[in-house]
N, C-alpha and C positions, 0 to 999 in steps of 0.2 A: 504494500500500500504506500510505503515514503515513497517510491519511488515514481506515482504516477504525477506529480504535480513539477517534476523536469521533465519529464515527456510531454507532459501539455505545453507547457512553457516554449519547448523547441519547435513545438508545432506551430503553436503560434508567429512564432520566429521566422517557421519558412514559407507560413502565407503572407508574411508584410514582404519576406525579402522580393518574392516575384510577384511582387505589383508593376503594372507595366507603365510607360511614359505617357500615355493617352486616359490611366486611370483606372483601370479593369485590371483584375487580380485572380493570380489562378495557381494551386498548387502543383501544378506541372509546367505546362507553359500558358499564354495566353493564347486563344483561337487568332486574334487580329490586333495588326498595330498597322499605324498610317503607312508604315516602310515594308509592310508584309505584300501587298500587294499591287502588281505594274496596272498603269492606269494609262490610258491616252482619253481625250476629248474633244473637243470643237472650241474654238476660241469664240469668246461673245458671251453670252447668258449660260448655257452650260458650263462652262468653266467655271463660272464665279460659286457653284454650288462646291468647288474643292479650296477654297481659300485657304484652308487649313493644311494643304500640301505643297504650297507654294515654291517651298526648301529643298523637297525631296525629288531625291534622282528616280525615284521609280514614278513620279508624274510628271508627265507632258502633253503638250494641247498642239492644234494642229488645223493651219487655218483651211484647209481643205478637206471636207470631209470622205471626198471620193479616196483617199491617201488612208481615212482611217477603215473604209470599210475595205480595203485592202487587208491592213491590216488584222480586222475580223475573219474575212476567207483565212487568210492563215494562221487564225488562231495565237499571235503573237504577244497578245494581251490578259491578262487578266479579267481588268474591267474593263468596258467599251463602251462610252459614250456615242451615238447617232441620234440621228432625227428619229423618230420613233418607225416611221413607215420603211426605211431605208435598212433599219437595222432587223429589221423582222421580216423583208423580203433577201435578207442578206444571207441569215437563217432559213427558208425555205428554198430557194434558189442555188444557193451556193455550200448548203448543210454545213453553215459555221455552226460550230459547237459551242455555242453559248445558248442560254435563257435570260428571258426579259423580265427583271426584278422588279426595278420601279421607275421612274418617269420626273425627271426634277425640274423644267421645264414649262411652264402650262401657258404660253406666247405671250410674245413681246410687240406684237403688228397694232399699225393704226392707218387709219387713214387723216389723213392732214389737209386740210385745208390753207389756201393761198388767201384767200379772203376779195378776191376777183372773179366772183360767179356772180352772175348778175340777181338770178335768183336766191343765191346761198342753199340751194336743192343740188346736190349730185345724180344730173342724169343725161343720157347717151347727148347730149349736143356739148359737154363739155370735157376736157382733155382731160382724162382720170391715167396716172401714172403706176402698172405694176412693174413688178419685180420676177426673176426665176419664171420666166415662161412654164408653164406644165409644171410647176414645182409647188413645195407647201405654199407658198404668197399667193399665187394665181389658184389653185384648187379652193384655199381658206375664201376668198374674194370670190368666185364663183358660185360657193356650196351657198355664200349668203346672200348673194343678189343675184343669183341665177344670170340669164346672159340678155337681159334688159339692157345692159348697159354698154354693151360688147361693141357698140356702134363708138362709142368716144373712149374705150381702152388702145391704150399704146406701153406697148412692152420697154422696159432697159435692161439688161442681163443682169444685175447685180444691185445692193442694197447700198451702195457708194454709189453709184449711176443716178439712184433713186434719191440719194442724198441729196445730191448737188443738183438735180431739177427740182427741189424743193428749196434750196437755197438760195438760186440764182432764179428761178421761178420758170425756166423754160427748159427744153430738153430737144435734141435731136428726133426726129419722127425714124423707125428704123427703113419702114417700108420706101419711105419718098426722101427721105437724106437732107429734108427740110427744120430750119428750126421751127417747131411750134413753143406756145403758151400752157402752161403747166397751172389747171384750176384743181387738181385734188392731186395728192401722191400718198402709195401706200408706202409706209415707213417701219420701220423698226426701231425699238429701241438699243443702243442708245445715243443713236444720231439724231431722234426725234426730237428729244430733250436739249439735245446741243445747239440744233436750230432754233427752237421756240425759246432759247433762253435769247436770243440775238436778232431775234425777226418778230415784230410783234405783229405784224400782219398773218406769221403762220399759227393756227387752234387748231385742234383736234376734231374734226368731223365727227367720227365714229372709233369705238374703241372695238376691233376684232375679237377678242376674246367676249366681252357679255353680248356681243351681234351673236358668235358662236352660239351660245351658250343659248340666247334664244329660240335658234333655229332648230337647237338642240335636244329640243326638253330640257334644259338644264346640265347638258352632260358638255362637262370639262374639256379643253384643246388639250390631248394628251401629248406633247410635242417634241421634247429629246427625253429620252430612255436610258437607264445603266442597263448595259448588258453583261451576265456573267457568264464566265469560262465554266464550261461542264463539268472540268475536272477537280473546279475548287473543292473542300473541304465545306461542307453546310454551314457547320458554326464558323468557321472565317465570313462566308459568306452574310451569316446573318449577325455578324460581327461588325463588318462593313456597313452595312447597309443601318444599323442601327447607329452607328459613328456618325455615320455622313447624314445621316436624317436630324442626329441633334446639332451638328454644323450648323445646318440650312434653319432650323427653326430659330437657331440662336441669333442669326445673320439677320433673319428677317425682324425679330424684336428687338434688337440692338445692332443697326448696319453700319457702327464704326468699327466693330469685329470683321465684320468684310473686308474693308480699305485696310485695317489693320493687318491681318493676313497677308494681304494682298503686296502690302509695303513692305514686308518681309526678305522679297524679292529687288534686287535694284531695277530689273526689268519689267517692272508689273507690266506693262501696258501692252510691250509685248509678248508677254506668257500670255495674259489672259484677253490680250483683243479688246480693251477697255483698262481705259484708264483709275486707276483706284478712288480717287477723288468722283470721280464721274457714277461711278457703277455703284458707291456707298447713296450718292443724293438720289438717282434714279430709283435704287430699292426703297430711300427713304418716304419718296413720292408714291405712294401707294402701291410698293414692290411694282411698278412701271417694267422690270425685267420679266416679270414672272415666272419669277423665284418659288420653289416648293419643292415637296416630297411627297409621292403618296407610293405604295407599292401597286404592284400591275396587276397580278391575278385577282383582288378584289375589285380591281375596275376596266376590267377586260370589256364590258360593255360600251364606256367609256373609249377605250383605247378600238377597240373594232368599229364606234362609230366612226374614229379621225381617221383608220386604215381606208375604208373603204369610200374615200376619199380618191386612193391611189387604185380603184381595185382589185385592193387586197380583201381576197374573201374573208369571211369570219376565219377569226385565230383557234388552235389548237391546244386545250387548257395544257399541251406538253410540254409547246415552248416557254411556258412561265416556268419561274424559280416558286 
């Protein structure tokens, strides 16, 4: 009997000694630490959901996403951030061996207004500006106004194109090589905010996500995704995804922990595609990035209505984690 209260003692001893640097504590080892798992992502609003990994060499972002779903076919990753629809046709198409965990993403699209419609009504007589032909901007803009308005759309290939015809208020027409007058552009944040801080003639039209959301029943823009490696270990997995969920909530209720993160780095702006200063005032403004966490298999309904968008038939409850 004396002898059982130094055995308690050591025991005690060797659950404080392997507490780990993130906080979680485990008599063997711990399932997950920030540095246990390789991560790539998209630069922009996706990235800012890893603030907290800014230091480490097993994360990197990647302003091309066609570079990361490469990456995905060959399985080079652990975790994989895509566009949701991209990353889940990447897995049927291409049998990457990952599963679709959660979704941190839920859009960042507006549409903008010049403040030069004669009527201040957005419809086919006046020059409506998208983004990514056939891609999330142009399908999201479509599902919600249907193609009423398809008479006054003019395409620019990218969200920097889209920028700066809402800056400069005119744009190249692609078809006729003419410049025309730019009366609505769909936008992204967080160039939305950059101009409307400098241009007081640019407001917000319409916000795409609660347009979404109506058209929707209420169901959420499910819009970039974590993807996991099949071969991970569950508890690292549900390790991860619990770390990274209380990042993003904390982010969201105090977004000087963002920029904070973020400043970590000397190269914030370009690791994550946004500037740290910039990306903390945008969440501050009513999470304007649309910033979140939610997991995927409870909201596959949700995530199957954004797919079939692209379509992508309903999803396979196999491909979820």
């Amino acid at each position: 009997m004396k002898n059982k209260l130094p055995i308690i003692a050591l025991i005690g001893f060797a659950l404080t000694a392997c507490a780990t640097p993130n906080g979680s504590s485990s008599s063997i080892a711990p399932a997950f630490t920030r540095d246990s798992v390789t991560i790539v992502t998209p630069t922009g609003a996706p990235a800012l959901a890893f603030y907290n990994y800014a230091e480490l060499t097993n994360f990197e972002t990647n302003s091309n996403p066609t570079n990361i779903t490469a990456m995905m076919s060959a399985a080079q990753k652990d975790v994989i951030v895509l566009p949701t629809n991209v990353g889940v046709k990447t897995i049927e198409t291409a049998q990457a061996p990952y599963k679709l965990a959660a979704t941190i993403t839920f859009g960042n699209f507006y549409i903008a207004s010049l403040g030069n419609d004669d009527n201040g009504i957005m419809d086919a007589t006046d020059n409506i500006v998208l983004f990514q032909k056939n891609n999330v901007p142009d399908k999201l803009f479509h599902y919600i106004y249907g193609t009423t308005l398809d008479a006054g759309v003019h395409y620019v290939n990218a969200v920097n194109e889209a920028t700066q015809a809402l800056n400069s208020g005119t744009f190249i027409d692609e078809e006729t090589g003419t410049t025309k007058t730019a009366h609505y552009v769909m936008i992204a944040e967080p160039a939305f905010s950059t101009i409307k801080a400098n241009k007081e003639n640019v407001t917000m039209y319409a916000n795409i996500q609660d347009e979404y959301k109506e058209k929707s029943g209420d169901l959420e823009l499910f819009q970039a995704s974590i993807f996991v490696k099949n071969t991970l270990p569950e508890a690292k997995i549900n390790g991860f995804l619990t770390s990274l969920k209380e990042d993003v909530d904390a982010a969201i209720d105090e977004p000087t922990l963002l920029s904070a993160g973020m400043n970590k780095v000397a190269n914030a702006q370009a690791i994550f595609g946004v500037a740290p200063t910039m990306a903390e005032n945008v969440l501050r403004n009513n999470n304007g990035m649309g910033l979140g966490f939610k997991l995927a298999k409870p909201n596959k309904e949700a995530i199957d209505n954004f797919l079939a968008l692209f379509n992508i038939e309903e999803t396979d409850e196999e491909i979820y984690f």
